[in-house]
N, C-alpha and C positions, 0 to 999 in steps of 0.2 A: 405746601402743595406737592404734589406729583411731580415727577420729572418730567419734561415735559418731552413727546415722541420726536424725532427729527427732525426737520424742517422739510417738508413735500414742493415741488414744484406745483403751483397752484396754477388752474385751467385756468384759460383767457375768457373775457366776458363773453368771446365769439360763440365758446363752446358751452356756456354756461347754461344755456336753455333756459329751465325757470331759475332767475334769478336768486326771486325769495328762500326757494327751496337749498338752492347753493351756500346762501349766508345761513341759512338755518341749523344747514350739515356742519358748516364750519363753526359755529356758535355749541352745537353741540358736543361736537371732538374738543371744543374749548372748553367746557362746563367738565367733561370726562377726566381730561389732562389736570388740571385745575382741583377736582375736588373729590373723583375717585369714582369708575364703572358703577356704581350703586346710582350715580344720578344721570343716567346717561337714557335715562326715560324723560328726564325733565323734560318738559317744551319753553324752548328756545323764545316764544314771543317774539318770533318778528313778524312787524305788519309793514306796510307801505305807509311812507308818511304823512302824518295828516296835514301837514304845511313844508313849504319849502325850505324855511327856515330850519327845519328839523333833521334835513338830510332826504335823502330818498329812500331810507328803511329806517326803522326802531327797533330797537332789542329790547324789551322791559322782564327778561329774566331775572336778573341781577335785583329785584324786590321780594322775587317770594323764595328766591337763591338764599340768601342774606336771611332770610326768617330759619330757611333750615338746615343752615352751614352753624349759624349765631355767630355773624359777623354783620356789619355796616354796608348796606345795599351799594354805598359807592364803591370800596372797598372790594367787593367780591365782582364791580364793575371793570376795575381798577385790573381784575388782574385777569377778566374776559377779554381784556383790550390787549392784554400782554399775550394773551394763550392764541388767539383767531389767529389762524393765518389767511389773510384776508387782501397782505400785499398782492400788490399788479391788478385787480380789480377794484378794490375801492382804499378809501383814503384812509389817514388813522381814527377811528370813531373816536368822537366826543361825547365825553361825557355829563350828561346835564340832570341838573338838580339831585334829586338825594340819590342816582346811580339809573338812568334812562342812557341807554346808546343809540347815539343818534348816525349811522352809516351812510355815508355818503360814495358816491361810484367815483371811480377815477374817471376824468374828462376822456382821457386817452384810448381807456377800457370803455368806454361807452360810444364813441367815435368806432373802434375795431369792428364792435355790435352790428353797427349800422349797415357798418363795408361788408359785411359777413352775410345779412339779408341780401344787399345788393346786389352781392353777386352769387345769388340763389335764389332768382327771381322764381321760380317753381314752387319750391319748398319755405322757402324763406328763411333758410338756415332753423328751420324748427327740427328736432330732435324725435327721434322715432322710440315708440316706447315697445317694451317687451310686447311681444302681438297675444292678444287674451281674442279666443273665438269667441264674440258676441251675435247672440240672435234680438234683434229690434223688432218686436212685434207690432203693426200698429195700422192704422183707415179703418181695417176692418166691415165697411159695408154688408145689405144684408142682399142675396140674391133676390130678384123679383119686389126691390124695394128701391126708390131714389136714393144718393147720396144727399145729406141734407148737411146746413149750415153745422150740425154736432160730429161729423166726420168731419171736419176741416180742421177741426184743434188735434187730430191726432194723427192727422194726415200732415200736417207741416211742423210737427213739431218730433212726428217720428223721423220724418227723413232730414230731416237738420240734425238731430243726435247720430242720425246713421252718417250722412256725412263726415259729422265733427270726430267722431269716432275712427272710422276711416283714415284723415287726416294724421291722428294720432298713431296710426302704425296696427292698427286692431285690423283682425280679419271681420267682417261685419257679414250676416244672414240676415238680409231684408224679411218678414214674413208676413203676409196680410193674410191674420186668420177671419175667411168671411165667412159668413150665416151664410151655408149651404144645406143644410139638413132639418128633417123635425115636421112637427104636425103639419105647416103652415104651405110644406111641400103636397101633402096629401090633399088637403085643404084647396087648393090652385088647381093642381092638374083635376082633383074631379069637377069645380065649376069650371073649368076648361074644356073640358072632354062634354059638360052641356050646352054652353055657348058658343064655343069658338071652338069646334071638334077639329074643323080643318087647322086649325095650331097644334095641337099636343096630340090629336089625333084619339081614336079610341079603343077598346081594352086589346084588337088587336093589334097595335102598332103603328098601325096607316096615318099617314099626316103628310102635310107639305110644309110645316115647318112653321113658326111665328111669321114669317114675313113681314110685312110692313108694320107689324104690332109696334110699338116704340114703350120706352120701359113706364112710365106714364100710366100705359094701357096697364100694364102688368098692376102698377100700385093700384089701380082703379078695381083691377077685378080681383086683386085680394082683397081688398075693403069689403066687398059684394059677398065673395066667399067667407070671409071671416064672421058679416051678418047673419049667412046661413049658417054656419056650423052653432054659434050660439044659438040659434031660433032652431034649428029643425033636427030632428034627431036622428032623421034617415042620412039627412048628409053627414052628418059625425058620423054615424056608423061607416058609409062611404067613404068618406075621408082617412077613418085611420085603418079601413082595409088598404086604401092605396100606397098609405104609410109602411104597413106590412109588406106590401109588396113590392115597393122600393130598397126597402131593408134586406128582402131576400133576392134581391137582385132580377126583376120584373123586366124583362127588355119591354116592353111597352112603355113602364112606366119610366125606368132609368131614359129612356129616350125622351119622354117630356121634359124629365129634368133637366137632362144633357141640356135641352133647347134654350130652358128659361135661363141657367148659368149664361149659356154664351150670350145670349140677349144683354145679360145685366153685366157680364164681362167687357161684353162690347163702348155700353155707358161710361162706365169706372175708367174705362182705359185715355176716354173722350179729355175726363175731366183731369187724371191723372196727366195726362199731355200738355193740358192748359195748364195746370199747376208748377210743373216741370218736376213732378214728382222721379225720381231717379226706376230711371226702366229694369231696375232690376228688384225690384220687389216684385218676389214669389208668391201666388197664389197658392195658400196650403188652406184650405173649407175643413170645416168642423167635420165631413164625410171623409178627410184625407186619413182621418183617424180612430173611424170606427171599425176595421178588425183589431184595433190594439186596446177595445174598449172592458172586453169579457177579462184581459189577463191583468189589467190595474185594476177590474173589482175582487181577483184572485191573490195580488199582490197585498193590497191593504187589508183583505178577510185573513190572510197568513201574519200579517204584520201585527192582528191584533185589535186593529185601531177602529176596524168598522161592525158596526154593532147596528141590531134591528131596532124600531124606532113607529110605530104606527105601520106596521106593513113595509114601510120603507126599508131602507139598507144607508144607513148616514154614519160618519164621522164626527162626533163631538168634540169641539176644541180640548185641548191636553188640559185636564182636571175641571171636564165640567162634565164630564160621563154623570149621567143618572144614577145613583142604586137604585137597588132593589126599595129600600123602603123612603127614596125618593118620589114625588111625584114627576113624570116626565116633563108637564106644562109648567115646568121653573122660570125662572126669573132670567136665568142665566144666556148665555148667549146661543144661538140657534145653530144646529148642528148645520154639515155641511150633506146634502144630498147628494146621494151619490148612484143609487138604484130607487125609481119611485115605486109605489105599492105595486103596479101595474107590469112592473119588470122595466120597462121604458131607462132608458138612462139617460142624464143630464150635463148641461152646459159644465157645470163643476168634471164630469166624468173626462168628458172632451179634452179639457184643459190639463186634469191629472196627467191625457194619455197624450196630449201635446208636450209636456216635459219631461217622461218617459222617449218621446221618438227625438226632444232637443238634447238630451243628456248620449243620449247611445249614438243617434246617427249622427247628429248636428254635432257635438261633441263642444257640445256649449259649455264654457267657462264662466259663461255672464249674461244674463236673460232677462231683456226690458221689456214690461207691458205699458205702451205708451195708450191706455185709456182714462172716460172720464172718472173724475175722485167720487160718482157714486158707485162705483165696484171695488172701492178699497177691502172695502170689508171682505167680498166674494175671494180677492185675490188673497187675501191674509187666510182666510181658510183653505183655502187651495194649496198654498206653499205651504203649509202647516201641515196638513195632511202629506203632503209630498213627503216633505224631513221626516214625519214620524215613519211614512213606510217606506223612508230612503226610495225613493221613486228619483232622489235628485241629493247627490253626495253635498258633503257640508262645502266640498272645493268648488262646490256651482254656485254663484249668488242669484238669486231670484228675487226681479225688483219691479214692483208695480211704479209706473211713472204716471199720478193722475194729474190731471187739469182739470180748472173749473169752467161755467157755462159761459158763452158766448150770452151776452144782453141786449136787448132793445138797450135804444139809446133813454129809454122814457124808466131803465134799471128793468124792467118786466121781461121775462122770456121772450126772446128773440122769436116773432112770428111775424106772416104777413097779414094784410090788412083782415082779410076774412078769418083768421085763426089758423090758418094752415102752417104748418112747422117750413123754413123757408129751405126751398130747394137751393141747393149748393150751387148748380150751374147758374140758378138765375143769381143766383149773390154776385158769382163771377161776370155774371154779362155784366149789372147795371154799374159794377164797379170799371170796368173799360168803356162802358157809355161814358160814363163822369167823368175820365179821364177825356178822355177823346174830346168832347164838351168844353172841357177847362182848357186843353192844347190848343186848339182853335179860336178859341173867344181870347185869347193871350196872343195870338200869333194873327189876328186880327186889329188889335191896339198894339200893337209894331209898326201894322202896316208890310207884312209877312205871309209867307207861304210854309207849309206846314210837311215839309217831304217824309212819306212813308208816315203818314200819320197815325193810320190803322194799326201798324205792328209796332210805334213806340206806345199808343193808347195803350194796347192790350199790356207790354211788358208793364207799365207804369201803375197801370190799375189790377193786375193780377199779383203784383210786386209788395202794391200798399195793403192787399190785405193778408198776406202773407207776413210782411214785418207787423202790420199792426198786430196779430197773432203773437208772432214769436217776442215780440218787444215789451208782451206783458208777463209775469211772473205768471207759468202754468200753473200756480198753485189759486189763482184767484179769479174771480168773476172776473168778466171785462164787457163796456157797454160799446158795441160795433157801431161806430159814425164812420159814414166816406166822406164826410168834409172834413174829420179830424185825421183821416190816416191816408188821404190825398192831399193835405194840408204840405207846404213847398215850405214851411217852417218846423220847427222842433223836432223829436226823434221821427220819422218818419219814411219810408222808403223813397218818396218824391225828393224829400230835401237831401238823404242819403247819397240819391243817384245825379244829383246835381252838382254834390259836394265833389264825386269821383269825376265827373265831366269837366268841371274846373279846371281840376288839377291835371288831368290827361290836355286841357289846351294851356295847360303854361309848359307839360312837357312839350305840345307841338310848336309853341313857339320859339321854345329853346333850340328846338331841334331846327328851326328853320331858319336859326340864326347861329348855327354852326357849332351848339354845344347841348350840354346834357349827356345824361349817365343813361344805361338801359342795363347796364350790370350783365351781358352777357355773357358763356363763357368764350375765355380769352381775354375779352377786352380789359382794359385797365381800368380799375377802381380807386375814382376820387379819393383823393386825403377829405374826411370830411373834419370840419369846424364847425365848433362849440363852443363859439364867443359870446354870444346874445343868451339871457335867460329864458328864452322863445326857442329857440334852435335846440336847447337843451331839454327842457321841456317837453316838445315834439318829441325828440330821440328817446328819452326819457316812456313817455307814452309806449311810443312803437316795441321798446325794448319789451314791456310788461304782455304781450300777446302771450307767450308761453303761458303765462299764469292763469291768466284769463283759460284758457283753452284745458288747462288744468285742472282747473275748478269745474267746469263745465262738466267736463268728463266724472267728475265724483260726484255732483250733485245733482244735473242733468238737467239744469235750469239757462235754456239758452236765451235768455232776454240779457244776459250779462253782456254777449258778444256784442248785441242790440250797443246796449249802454257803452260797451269798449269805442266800437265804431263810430258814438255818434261825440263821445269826449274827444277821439280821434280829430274828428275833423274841427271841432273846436278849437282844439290845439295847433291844426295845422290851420285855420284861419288866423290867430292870434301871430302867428311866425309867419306868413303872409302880408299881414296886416304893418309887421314888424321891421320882414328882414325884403329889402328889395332882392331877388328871383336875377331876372334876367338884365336887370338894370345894375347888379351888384359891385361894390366898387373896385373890385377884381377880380379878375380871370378864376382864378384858384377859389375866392366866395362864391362865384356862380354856380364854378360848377359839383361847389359841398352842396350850395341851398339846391340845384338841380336835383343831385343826386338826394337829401330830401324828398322833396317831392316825389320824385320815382318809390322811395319807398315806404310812404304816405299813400300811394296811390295802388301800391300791389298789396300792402297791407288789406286796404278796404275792400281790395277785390275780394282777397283771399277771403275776409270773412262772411263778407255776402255771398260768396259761394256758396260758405258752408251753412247758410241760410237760405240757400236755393234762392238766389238774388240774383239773374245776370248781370252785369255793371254794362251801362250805355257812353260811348269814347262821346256822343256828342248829344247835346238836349238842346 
């Protein structure tokens, strides 16, 4: 073997952050030393163990090491165990069966972990990563439309990643691109300007404004109008003059629309509030980018890439261009439109000149489209066209983030009883009815009073359907029940917020009986102890949060935290269940199992934050 490099002082588990990631550096500077910079790409193979028995990490490099060294898997184990420097944090790894390392943490090194949370009750001693400017695009709503139950999966699932991202040391750009622009605007203001002139007022300007209209009215009379424009030809032609003259900047008409935005701004903002959507997501409308539209169809015509097509002006995916002695109506995949015959320009155009104004002014590093997986395709042609006319340098990543459908509980598209697509606000009422409903019919078989029952309903049932959302893998359908995601058992936000109310009154008991940790600064931080395989376990869990928060951030699948938070409390009922708390049979166990719990209890917060989850001190 190599000689091996000097021996480094190896960081404390305090400072280790992702753990995995730390044995996996050290596994691989070991594989280097050991067998020579040619295999310093290998991957290290460690996972978290799949039994206790096995340690708290595995290495299984040391099998396909051994195939391409030609040497004996334990052997090449043998001398992974000799090369890791891995003192002061975990133990000497063992080796099992034909060359498996099994890592185990030192108790000591896992105990400092804990001290090191505790007394960073803010942060949680998590580690800040290099900051990459990320723009999070995502609700997206349409002006002069309800939000309905299909904005909900990208409204809590975009601002949890923006959260978690945050968290992680990222400058984060909230952006809600909304449908503000296009026919449908022509469309509205001219059956507006014949029924309800005093709203939008007529060609010259005069109005009093939508007044008591409510957004409702609005969906109602674009239905009306969207009837007409298919049936009558004079309104089309109406219609897309007033289009024109929106486009060309029409004080008349720019002032209808002004009206109908703020109308439908006003809505959004209602239910944004209820949701606890984070008040800083920016309104940028597909209108925020139409002078940048003429110079990205200038850019891609320069680049080469956009070619005529039926009258149109479209982008064909890289080697599906037509020849000449091709026929255009191929087999192959459908170009990307980009100018229609009519000159008109489309959603695709929008989106080219929305990553043009996120690369130059946003000066985006990393750019999520948190919509649903039926736009995959649209966003794969979009980014594709981008890269080919560099509209977005290779150093920007561009990442559609889709979700599947929300379902009736019966598997069938989510609608109400008459067929109507289900409005978002009423989803939120009847889910704070059901809560409210079940807090009272509970707090009457007590033989109880129910204080502030109204604002614990609403957090409880605006809560459950937010986790029930986030708690499923956004890659898949999910069927929407309020008995199952109100349910006060299994992953749930009910049973979540009950779990953290728990443990917030075994802190107050502690506290009332003249101990407990709160980890502030200054104060002195418990020796904790790690006698019990409960106690271990717990710490063991808490420890793995970086990881968890790790993965999230590369994959963008936040039901993981779901799943972290709800093994969490698992974990911390089984050492409950275990180790007596306040009863402990000394001074110095109480106040480790105290200190426990305190960071058992900031942990969950912290993660239900970043699931836009307030946590309740009492239920």
């Amino acid at each position: 073997p190599l000689a091996r490099a000097g021996a480094t002082t190896a960081p404390t588990l305090a400072s280790a952050g992702n753990v995995k990631v730390w044995i996996e550096q050290q596994m691989r500077s070991a594989i280097v030393a050991e067998f020579g910079p040619e295999y310093s790409d290998v991957d290290p193979l460690v996972t978290p163990a799949t039994k206790a028995a096995f340690g708290d990490y595995q290495c299984n490099a040391a099998m396909s090491l051994g195939k391409a060294v030609g040497r004996k898997p334990r052997e090449v184990a043998e001398q992974l165990v000799a090369a890791a420097q891995l003192a002061g944090v975990c133990e000497v790894p063992e080796i099992a069966g034909p060359g498996f390392l099994n890592i185990r943490l030192r108790e000591d090194a896992l105990a400092e972990r804990v001290q090191a949370v505790l007394a960073d009750p803010e942060r949680l001693a998590l580690p800040r990563k290099t900051a990459q400017r990320i723009v999070v695009d995502y609700s997206s709503p349409n002006i002069a439309k309800e939000m309905h139950v299909g904005h909900l999966r990208s409204t809590v699932i975009g601002d949890a990643l923006a959260r978690l991202l945050e968290l992680q040391g990222h400058a984060v750009v909230r952006l809600n691109h909304v449908g503000d622009w296009g026919t449908q605007f022509g469309m509205l203001i001219t059956h507006l300007r014949e029924v309800r002139p005093e709203a939008v007022g007529a060609a010259d300007g005069s109005a009093d404004g939508l007044g008591s209209l409510e957004i409702g009215d609005l969906v109602t009379f674009y239905k009306a109008a969207k009837r007409r424009f298919d049936e009558d030809e004079a309104f089309q032609t109406a219609s897309r003059a007033a289009v024109v003259a929106l486009q060309v900047g029409d004080e008349a008409c720019l002032k209808a629309w002004r009206a109908l935005c703020s109308k439908s701004r006003d809505e959004f903002g209602q239910i944004y509030k209820t949701l606890g959507v984070d008040a800083r997501l920016e309104e940028r409308g597909e209108s925020f980018y139409n002078p940048g539209l003429g110079a990205v169809v200038q850019r891609l015509d320069a680049a080469g890439v956009l070619v005529a097509s039926a009258g149109a002006r479209v982008v064909y995916p890289e080697g599906a261009e037509p020849s000449a002695a091709t026929d255009e109506k191929n087999d192959g995949p459908p170009p990307l439109i980009v100018v229609k015959s009519d000159g008109g320009y489309m959603y695709s155009t929008t989106d080219l000149a929305a990553i043009v104004h996120r690369v130059a002014e946003e000066r985006a590093e990393r750019v999520l489209y948190v919509t649903d997986s039926g736009q995959s395709l649209h966003f794969s042609r979009v980014f594709d066209a981008a890269r080919r006319a560099e509209l977005a340098p290779a150093s920007v990543t561009l990442e559609h983030v889709p979700f599947g459908l929300v379902l009736g509980e019966d598997g069938k598209k989510f609608k109400t009883r008459s067929g109507e697509t289900v409005r978002l606000a009423d989803l939120l009422l009847e889910a704070v009815r059901i809560a409210k409903e079940d807090l009272l019919k509970r707090a009457e078989e007590r033989g109880e009073g129910v204080e502030g029952v109204d604002a614990l309903a609403s957090s409880i049932g605006i809560s459950a359907v937010k986790y029930a959302d986030l708690s499923m893998n956004r890659n898949s359908n999910y069927r929407f029940s309020y008995a199952k995601m109100l349910a006060l058992t299994g992953n749930t936000a009910p049973y979540m917020l009950y779990a953290y109310a728990r443990i917030a009154g075994i802190q107050r008991k502690a506290r009332a009986s003249g101990g407990g940790s709160e980890g502030p600064a200054g104060a002195a931080v418990p020796a904790i102890l790690l006698g019990t395989a409960e106690e271990r376990a717990l710490a063991m869990h808490l420890l793995r949060l970086p990881e968890v928060l790790d993965q999230v951030e590369g994959d963008l699948l936040p039901h993981r935290l779901c799943d972290y938070a709800y093994e969490l409390s698992g974990k911390f009922n089984q050492f409950y269940e275990s180790c007596p708390v306040n009863n402990a049979p000394s001074a110095e166990l109480r106040e480790s199992r105290v200190a426990l719990c305190t960071v058992t209890a900031s942990t969950l917060r912290l993660v239900l934050s970043v699931l836009g989850i307030p946590t309740l001190e009492k239920l």
